[in-house]
C-alpha positions in Angstrom: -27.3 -25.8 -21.2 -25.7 -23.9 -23.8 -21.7 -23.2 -23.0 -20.1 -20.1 -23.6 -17.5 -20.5 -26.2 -14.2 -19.2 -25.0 -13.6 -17.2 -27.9 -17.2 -15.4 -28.1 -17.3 -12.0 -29.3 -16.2 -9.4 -26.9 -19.8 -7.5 -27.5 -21.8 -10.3 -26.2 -22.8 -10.6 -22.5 -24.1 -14.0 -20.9 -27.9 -14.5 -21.7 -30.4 -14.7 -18.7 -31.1 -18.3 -19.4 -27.3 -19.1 -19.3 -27.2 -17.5 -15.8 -30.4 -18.8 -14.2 -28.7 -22.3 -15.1 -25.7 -21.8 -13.9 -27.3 -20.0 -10.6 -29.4 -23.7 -10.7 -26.0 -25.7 -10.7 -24.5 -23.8 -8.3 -27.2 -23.1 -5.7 -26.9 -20.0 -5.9 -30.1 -18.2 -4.6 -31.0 -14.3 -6.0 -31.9 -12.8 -8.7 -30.2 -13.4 -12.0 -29.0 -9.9 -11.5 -27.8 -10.7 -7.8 -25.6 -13.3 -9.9 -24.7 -11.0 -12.7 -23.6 -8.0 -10.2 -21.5 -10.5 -8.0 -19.7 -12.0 -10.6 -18.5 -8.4 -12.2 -17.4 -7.5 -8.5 -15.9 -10.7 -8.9 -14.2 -9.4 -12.7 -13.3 -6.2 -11.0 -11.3 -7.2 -8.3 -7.3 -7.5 -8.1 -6.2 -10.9 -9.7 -5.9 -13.1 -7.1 -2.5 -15.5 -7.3 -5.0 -18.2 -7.0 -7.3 -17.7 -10.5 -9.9 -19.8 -8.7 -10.1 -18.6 -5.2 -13.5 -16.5 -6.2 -15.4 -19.8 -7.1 -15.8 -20.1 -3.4 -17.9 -17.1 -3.7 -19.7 -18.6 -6.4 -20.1 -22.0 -6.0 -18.2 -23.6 -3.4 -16.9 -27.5 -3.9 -17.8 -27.0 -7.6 -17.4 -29.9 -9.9 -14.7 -29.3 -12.9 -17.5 -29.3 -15.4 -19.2 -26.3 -13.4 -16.1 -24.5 -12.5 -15.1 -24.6 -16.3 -19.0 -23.2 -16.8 -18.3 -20.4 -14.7 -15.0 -19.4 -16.0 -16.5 -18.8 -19.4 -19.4 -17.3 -18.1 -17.1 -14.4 -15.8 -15.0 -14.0 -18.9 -17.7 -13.2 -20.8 -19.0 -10.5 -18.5 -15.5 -9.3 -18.8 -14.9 -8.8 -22.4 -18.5 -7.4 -22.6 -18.6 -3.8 -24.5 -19.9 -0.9 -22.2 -20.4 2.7 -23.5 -16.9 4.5 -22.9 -16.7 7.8 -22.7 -13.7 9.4 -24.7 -11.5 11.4 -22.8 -11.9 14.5 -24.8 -15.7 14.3 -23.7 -15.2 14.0 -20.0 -14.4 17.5 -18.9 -17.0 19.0 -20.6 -19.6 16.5 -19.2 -18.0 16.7 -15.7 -18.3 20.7 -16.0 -22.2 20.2 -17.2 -22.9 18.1 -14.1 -21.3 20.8 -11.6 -23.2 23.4 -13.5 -26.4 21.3 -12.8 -25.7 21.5 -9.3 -24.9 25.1 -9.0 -21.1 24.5 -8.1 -18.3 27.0 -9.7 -15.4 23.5 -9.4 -14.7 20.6 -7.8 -12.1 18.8 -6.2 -11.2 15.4 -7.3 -7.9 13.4 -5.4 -6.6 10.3 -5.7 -8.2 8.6 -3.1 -10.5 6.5 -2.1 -13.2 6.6 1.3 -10.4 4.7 3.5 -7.4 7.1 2.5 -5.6 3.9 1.9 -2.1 3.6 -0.6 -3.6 1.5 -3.1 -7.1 2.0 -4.3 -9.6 -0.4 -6.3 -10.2 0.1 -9.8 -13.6 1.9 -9.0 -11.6 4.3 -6.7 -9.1 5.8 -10.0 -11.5 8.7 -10.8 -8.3 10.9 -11.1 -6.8 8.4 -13.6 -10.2 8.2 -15.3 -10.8 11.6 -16.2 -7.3 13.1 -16.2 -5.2 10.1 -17.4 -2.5 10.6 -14.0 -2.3 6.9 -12.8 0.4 8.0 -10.2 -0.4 7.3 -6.6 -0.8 10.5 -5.4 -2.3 13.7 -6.6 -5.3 15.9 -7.2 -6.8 17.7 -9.9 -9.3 21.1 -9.7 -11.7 21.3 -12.2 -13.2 24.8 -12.5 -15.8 26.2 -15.1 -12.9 27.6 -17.3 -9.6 25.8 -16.2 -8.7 22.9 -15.0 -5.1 21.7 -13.1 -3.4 18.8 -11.9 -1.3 19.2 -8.8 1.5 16.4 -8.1 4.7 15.8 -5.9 8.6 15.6 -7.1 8.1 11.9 -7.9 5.6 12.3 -10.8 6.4 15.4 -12.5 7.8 13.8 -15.8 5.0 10.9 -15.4 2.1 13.7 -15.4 3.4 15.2 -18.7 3.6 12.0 -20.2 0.0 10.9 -19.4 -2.5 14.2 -18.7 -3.1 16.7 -22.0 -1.3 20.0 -20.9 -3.6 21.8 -23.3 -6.3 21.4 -20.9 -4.7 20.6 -17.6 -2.5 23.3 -16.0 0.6 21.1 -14.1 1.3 22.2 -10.8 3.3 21.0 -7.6 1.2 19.3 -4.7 3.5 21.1 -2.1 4.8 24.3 -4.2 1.5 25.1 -5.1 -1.0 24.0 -3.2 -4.4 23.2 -4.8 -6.5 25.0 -1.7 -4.6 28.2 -2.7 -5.1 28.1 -6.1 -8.6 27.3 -6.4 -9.5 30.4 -3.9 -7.2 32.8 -6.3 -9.0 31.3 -9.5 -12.8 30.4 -8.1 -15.4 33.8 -8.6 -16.6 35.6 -5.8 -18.8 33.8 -3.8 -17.6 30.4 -6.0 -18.4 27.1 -5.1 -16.4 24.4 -4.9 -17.4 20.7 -4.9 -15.9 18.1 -3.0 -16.8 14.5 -1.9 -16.9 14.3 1.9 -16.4 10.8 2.0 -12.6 10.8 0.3 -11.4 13.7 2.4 -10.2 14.2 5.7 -11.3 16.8 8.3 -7.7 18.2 8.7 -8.3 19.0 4.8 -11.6 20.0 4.8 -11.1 22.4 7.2 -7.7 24.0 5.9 -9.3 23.9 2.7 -12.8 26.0 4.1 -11.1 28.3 5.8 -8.8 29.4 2.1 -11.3 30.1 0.6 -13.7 31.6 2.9 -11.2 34.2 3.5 -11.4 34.6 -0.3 -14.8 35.0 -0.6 -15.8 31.3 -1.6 -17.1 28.1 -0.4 -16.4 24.7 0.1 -19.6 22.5 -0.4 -20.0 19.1 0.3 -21.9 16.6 -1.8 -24.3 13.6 -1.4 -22.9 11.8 -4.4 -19.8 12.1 -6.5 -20.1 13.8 -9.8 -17.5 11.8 -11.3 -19.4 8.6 -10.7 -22.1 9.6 -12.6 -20.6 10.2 -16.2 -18.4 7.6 -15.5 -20.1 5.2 -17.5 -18.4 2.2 -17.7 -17.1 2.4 -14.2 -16.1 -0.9 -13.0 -18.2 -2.4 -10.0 -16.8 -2.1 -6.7 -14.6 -5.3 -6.1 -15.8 -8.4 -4.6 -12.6 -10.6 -3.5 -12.3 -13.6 -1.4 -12.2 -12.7 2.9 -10.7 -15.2 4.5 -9.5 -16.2 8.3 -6.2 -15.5 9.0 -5.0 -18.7 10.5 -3.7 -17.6 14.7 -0.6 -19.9 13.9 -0.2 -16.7 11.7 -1.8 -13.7 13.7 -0.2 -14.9 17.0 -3.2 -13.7 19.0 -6.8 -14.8 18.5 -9.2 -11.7 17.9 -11.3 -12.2 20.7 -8.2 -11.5 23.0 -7.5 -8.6 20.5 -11.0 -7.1 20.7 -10.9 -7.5 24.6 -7.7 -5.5 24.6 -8.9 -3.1 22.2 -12.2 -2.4 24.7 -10.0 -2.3 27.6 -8.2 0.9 25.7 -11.7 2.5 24.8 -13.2 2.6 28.2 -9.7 3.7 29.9 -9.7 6.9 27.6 -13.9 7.6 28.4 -15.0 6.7 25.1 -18.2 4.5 24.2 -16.7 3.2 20.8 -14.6 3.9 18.3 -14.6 4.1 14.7 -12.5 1.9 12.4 -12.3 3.3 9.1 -8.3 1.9 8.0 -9.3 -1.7 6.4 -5.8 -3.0 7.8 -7.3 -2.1 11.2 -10.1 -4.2 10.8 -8.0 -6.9 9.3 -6.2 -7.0 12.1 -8.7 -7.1 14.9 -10.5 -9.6 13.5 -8.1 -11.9 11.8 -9.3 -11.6 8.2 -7.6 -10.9 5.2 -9.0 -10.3 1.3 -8.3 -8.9 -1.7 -10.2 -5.9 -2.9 -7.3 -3.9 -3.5 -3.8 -4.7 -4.9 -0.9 -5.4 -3.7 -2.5 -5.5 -0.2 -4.4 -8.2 1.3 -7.3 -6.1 2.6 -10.9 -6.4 2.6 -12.5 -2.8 1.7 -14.4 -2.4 5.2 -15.2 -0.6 7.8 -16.0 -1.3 11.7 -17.6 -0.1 15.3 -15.7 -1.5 18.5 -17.2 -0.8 21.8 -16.0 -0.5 25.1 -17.3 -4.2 25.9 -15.4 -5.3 23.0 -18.6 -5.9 20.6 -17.5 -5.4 17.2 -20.3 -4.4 13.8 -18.8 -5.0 10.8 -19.6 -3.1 8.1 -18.6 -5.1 4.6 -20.0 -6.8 1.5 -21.1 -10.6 2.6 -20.6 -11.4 -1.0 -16.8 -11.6 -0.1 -17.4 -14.4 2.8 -15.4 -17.6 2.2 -18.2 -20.7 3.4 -17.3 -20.8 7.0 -16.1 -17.4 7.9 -19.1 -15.8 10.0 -18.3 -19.1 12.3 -14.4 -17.5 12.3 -16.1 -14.3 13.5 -18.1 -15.4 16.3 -21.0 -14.3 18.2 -19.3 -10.8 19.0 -19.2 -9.4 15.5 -22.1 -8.1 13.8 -22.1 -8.0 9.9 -24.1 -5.0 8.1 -23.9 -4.1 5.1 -21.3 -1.2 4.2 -24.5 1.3 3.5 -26.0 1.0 7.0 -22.7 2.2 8.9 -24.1 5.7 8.4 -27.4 4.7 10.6 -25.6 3.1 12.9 -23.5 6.7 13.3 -27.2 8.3 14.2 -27.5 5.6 16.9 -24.7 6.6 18.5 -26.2 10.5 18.1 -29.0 9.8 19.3 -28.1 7.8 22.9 -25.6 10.7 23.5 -22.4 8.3 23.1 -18.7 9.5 22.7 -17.3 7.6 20.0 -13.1 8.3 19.3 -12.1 9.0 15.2 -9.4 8.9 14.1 -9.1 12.2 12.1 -6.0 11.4 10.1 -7.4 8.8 8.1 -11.5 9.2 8.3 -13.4 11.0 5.4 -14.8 13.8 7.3 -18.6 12.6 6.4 -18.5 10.3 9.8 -17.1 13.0 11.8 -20.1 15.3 10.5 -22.4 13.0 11.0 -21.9 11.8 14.3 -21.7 15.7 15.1 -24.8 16.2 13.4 -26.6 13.3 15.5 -25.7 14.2 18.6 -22.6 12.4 19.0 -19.5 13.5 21.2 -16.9 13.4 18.7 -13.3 12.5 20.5 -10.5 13.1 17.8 -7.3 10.1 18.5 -5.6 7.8 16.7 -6.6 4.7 15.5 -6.9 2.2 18.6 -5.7 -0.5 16.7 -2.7 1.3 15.0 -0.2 1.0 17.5 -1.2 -2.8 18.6 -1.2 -3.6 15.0 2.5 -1.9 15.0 3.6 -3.8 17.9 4.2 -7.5 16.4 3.7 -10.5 18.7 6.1 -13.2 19.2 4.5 -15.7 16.5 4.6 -12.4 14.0 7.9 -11.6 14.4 8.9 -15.4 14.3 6.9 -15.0 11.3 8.5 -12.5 9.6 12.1 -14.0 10.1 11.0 -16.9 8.4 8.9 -14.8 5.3 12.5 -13.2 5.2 14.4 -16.4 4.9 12.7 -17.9 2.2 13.1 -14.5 0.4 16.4 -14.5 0.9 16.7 -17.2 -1.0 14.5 -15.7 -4.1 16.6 -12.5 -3.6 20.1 -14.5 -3.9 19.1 -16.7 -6.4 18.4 -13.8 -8.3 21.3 -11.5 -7.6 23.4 -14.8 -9.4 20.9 -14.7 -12.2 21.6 -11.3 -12.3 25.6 -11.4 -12.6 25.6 -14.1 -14.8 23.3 -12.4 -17.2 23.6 -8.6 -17.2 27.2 -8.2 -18.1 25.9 -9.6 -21.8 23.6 -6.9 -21.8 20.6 -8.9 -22.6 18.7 -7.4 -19.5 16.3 -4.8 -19.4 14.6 -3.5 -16.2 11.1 -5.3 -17.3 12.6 -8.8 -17.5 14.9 -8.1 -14.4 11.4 -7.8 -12.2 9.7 -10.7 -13.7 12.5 -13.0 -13.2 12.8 -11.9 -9.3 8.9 -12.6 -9.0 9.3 -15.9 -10.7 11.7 -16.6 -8.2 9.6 -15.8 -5.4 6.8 -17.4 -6.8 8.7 -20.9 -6.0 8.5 -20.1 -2.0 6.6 -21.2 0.6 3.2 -19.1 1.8 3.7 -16.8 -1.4 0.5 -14.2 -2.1 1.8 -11.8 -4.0 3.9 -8.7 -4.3 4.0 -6.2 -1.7 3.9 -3.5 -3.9 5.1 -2.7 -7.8 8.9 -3.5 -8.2 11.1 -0.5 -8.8 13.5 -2.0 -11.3 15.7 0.9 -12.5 19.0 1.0 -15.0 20.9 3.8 -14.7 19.5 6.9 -14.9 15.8 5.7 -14.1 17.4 4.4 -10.8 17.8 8.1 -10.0 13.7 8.3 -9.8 12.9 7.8 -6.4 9.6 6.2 -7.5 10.0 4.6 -10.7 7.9 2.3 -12.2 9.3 0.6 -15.6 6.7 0.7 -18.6 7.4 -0.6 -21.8 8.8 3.1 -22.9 10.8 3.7 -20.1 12.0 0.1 -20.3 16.0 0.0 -20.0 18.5 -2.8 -20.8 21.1 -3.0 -17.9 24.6 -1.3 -19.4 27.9 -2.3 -18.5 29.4 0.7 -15.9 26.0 1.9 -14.6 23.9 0.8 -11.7 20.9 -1.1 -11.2 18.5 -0.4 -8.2 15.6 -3.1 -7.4 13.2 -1.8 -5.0 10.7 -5.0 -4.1 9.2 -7.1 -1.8 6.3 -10.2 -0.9 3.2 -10.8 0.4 4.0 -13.9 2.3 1.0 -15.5 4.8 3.6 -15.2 7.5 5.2 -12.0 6.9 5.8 -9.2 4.4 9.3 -8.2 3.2 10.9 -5.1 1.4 14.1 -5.1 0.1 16.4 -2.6 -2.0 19.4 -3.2 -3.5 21.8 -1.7 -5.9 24.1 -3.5 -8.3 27.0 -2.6 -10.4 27.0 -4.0 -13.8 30.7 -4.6 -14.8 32.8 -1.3 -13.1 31.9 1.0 -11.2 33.0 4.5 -11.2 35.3 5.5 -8.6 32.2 8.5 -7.4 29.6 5.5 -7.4 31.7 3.7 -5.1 32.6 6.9 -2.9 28.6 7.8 -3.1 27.4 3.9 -2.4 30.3 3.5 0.9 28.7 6.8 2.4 25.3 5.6 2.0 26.3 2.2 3.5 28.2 3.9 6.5 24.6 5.4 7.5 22.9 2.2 6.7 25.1 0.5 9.1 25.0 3.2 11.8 21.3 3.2 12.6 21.3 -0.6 12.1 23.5 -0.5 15.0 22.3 1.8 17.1 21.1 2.0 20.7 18.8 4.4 21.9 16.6 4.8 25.1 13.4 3.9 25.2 11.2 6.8 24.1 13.2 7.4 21.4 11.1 8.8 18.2 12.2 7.5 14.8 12.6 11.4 13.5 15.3 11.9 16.3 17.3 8.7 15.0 16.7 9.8 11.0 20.3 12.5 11.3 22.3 8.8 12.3 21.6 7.3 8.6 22.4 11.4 6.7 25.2 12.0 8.7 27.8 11.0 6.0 26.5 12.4 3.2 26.0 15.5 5.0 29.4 15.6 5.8 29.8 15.6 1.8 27.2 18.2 1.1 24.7 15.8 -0.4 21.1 14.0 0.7 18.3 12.1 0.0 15.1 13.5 -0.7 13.2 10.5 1.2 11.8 9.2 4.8 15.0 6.6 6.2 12.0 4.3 7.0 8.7 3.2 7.4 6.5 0.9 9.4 5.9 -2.8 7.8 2.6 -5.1 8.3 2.2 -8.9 9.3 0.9 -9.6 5.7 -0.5 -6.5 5.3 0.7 -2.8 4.3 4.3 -2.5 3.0 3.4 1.4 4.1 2.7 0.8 8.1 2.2 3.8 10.5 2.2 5.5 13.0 5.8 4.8 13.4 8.1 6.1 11.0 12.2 7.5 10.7 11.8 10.8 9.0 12.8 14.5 9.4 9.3 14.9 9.8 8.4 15.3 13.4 6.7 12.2 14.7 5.4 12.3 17.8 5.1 8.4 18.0 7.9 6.5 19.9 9.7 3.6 18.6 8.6 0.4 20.9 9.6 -3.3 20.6 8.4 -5.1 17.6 7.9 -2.4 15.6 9.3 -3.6 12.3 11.0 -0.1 10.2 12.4 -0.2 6.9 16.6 1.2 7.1 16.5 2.7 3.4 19.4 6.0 3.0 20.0 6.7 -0.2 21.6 9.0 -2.6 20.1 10.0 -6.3 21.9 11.5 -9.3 19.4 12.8 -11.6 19.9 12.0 -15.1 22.8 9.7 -13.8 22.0 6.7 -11.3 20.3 5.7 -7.9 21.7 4.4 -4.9 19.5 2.7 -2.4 20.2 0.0 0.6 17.7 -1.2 2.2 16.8 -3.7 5.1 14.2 -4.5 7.5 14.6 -4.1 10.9 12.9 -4.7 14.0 12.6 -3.3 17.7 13.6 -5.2 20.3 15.0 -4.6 23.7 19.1 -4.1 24.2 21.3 -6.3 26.1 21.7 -4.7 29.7 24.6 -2.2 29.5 26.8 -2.2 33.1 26.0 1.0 34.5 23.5 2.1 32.7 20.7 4.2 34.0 18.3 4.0 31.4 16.6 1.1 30.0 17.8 1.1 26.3 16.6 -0.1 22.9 18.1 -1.6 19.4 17.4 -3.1 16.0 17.3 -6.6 15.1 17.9 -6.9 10.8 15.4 -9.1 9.2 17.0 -9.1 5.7 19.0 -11.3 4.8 21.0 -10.5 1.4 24.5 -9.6 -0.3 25.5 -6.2 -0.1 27.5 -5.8 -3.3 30.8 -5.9 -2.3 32.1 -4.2 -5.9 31.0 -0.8 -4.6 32.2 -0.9 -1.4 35.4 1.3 -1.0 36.9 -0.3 2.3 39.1 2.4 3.1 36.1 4.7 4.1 34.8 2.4 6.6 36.1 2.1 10.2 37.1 -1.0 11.7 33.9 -1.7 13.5 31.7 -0.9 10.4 33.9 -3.6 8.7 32.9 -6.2 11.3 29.2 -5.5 11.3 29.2 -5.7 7.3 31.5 -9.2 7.7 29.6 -10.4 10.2 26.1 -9.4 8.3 27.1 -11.0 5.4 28.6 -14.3 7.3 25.2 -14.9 8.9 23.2 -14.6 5.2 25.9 -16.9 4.0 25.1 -19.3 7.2 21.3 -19.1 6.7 20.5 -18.5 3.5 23.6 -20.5 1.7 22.2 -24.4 2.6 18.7 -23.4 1.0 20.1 -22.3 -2.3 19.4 -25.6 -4.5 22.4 -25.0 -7.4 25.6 -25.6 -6.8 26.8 -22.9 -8.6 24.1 -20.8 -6.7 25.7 -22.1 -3.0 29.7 -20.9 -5.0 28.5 -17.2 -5.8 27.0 -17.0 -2.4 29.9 -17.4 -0.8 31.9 -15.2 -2.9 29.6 -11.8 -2.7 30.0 -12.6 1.3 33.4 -13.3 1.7 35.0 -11.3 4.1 36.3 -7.8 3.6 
């Protein structure tokens, strides 16, 4: 067989006689275009910390000769040429498709058919036609204008990026895209949209604008994007994998049972599973179709007797994993979940959606079958909230050994940055490098927010190489960031004064540390909501006239989301009670624009109170997870109260006990112990 050279020209793509011997060697049975399409899913996927997990799709137990084969061969798929269209081109050729099909606009978000934070590659149609690669927003194409709506985090980012000669910029909550598109669409207009990435809430809201305007909102079969979107990359195919029970805690057979137990008590026949962390969870798999995230791009139909059909790509099975599965789950193919919708239709079932996060095509198709359609939650959302013993034992450990990347750091850190030879780019990759050295390491949890001075004011900021910042003497740093570890995922924020502080960042950092520490030691009664405990972590800065613009916290995964529901602690009502082992994020903060961020942020986790003499109500509190130096430079002691001071001591005594006999530098073990000596 003749090799691929490693430095062959980026036009050429593997011959057919290349493939059908490599397909030979690695008994692979298909079509040489069955091996060609799975190894660009392969190409198209996330890069895996592991460069050659995806043989296992490939060519299982391959021989280093083989494997080497291979390698060349995916790279060369990889550099191959396709036609690109140029930007300027795009609108135009968009606006000739819609015109094709009779349609006045279309609609096209950020967001892909599970409505999930990260998206793959094939999913960044807004990127690809606007050049917005923030995480949310939405752009309206019309016949003779076009605009980009985004929220507070990305209005600088979308100038940067998106031409404002042809994009009007607009506000995703100021001025909302339904409204604008009914004052700007014809009379009887019609406007495009892609039933599979929108929900029903939207589709709805948006239907009834701009009926009362005069237009129409009109579903299609296909996305219009997708097809002058020629070099669109294939949809990923990453490794799935078991999740090991010495990891998940509870085996999915007991999960499913539980799971069926819930269905048939609420009347329902089955339910729908459209969130891929969902089906991770019931069925103790993990992949790695998206980044950041371990999730396998899936979908899946629980029924009352606990039978599961899972709708995914077998390309992404690891040898062995339909044994992990069992005899209760069924694997289709993700193009036959809409049949199995008619089934339901057509024996008259009731099958519970969750509206929230399901494009609205299932919900219209179940209607249109026959289907009762029950509108709840997720069944597996609150479970998957509620983290079993071996998950939270899991998680204490995950945040032990990143204690120990996080403190190794924050001495690189204050060694290094007074020289100002730091910049905001080098700062996250040598945090990563030191998280790379632990234990059960995957991968980040989500893009590190690595901010100098004024970019720490941007709630949201990601570093590029011109934004990049070198750390100054007298300003703050904030790093926002956080693992992917097998056992447990961690997020951590925070904030560092390089050489001295000013006596406002001091007075600013104290106040946002006072509310930190209150709701880190509060007790509430069970029932509690996290939007009635969000007030306990403003409190001081409201006291100053000042705020954050930010949710307090968020729900965290078992090596999963960063970004967890249905819990949360927000001024946005949530209806959703706080329950033990629910692991939130405690993150108040304070932002000067133009100036610096301030951010301090642990994990924390539910658990029930010790029993309070004459108490009539059983009560609830938060365990921290985290385990790092709070920077004792910006800490003005005079504004906190004796017991504050004892919870800060005592915090910082107990990361100096756990975290200070796993440092391995001497000099590491010395700084340790001076950033938590008492106050």
């Amino acid at each position: 067989m003749t090799p691929i050279a490693p430095d062959a020209p980026g036009d050429q793509i593997p011959e057919d006689e290349i493939l059908e011997s490599l397909m030979a060697e690695a008994g692979f049975t298909g079509t040489v275009a069955d091996f060609r399409a799975l190894l660009m899913g392969i190409e198209a996927a996330p890069a895996d910390r592991d460069q050659d997990a995806w043989l296992d799709l490939v060519a299982p137990g391959a021989d280093p000769a083989l494997a080497e084969r291979l390698r060349q061969v995916r790279a060369g798929l990889g550099r191959a040429r396709r036609p690109v269209v140029p930007r300027e081109d795009r609108l135009p050729l968009l606006r000739a498709e819609l015109d094709r099909r009779g349609l006045d606009g279309f609609v096209i978000p950020r967001a892909d058919e599970h409505q999930g934070e990260y998206v793959s590659a094939s999913a960044e149609r807004l990127a690809w036609l606007t050049g917005f690669t923030g995480s949310a927003g939405v752009a309206i194409v019309l016949r003779d204008r076009a605009a980009i709506f985004v929220d507070g985090r990305y209005t600088l980012q979308v100038r940067d990026q998106v031409d404002g000669n042809v994009f009007e910029f607009k506000h995703l909550v100021e001025d909302p895209h339904a409204e604008w598109a009914a004052a700007n669409l014809p009379k009887a207009g019609r406007l495009g949209f892609d039933p599979r990435l929108h929900t029903a809430p939207w589709a709805e809201r948006t239907a009834r604008i701009l009926q009362a305007a005069g237009a129409e909102l009109v579903p299609q079969q296909d996305n219009p994007v997708d097809l002058i979107w020629r070099d669109r990359p294939a949809e990923p195919i990453a490794p799935v994998r078991p999740h090991d029970v010495s990891y998940a805690g509870k085996p999915a057979a007991e999960k499913r049972e539980e799971i069926a137990a819930a269905l048939a008590g609420k009347g329902v026949d089955a339910a729908v599973l459209t969130a891929p962390e969902s089906v991770a969870w019931l069925l103790n798999i993990r992949g790695g179709d998206v980044p950041r995230t371990p999730l396998p791009l899936s979908y899946a139909v629980i029924d009352r007797e606990g039978q599961v059909e899972l709708f995914i790509d077998a390309r992404k099975f690891v040898p062995g994993l339909n044994v992990h599965l069992g005899n209760g789950v069924t694997v289709r193919p993700p193009s036959a979940l809409g049949a199995a919708l008619d089934s339901f239709g057509a024996a008259g079932r009731t099958v519970m959606v969750d509206p929230g996060t399901a494009g609205v095509w299932i919900l219209d198709r179940l209607s249109a079958a026959g289907a009762t359609v029950r509108r709840d939650g997720d069944p597996c959302a609150l479970p998957r909230a509620r983290k079993n013993p071996v998950e939270l034992e899991g998680a204490r450990n995950a945040h032990l050994r990143d204690a120990v990347a996080v403190a190794r750091f924050l001495h690189w850190l204050s060694r290094e940055a007074p020289g100002g030879s730091v910049d905001e780019i080098g700062a996250a990759e040598r945090l990563l490098a030191f998280r790379a050295e632990g234990a059960l390491f995957r991968d980040l949890s989500f893009d590190t927010i690595s901010g100098a001075g004024p970019n720490g004011a941007v709630v949201h900021y990601r570093v590029t190489p011109e934004t990049n910042r070198r750390l100054e003497p007298g300003s703050l740093y904030l790093i926002d960031s956080g693992a992917q570890y097998l056992d447990g995922t961690t997020d951590i924020t925070r904030t560092v004064a390089v050489g001295a502080p000013t006596e406002e960042m001091r007075d600013r950092f104290t106040l946002v540390l006072k509310g930190h520490i209150a709701l880190a030691t509060m007790r509430f009664p069970k029932g509690t909501t996290g939007s009635q405990l969000d007030v306990i972590a403003r409190q001081f800065l409201w006291h100053h006239g000042v705020d954050y613009d930010h949710g307090t916290g968020h729900g965290i995964g078992s090596y999963l989301s960063v970004h967890e529901g249905p819990a949360r602690i927000a001024k946005m009502p949530n209806p959703v009670a706080l329950e033990p082992g629910m692991i939130l994020s405690n993150e108040p903060g304070y932002y000067k624009t133009g100036a610096y961020g301030i951010r301090i942020e642990n994990l924390i986790v539910v658990r029930d109170a010790a029993p309070i003499p004459g108490a009539e109500r059983e009560m609830l509190e938060f365990e921290t997870l985290t385990l790092a130096p709070i920077d004792r430079a910006l800490i003005r002691k005079e504004l906190l109260s004796p017991s504050e001071l004892a919870w800060l001591d005592a915090y910082h005594a107990r990361v100096r006990e756990l975290v200070g006999p796993l440092l391995p530098a001497a000099e590491e073990r010395a700084w340790l112990e001076a950033a938590t000596a008492p106050l």
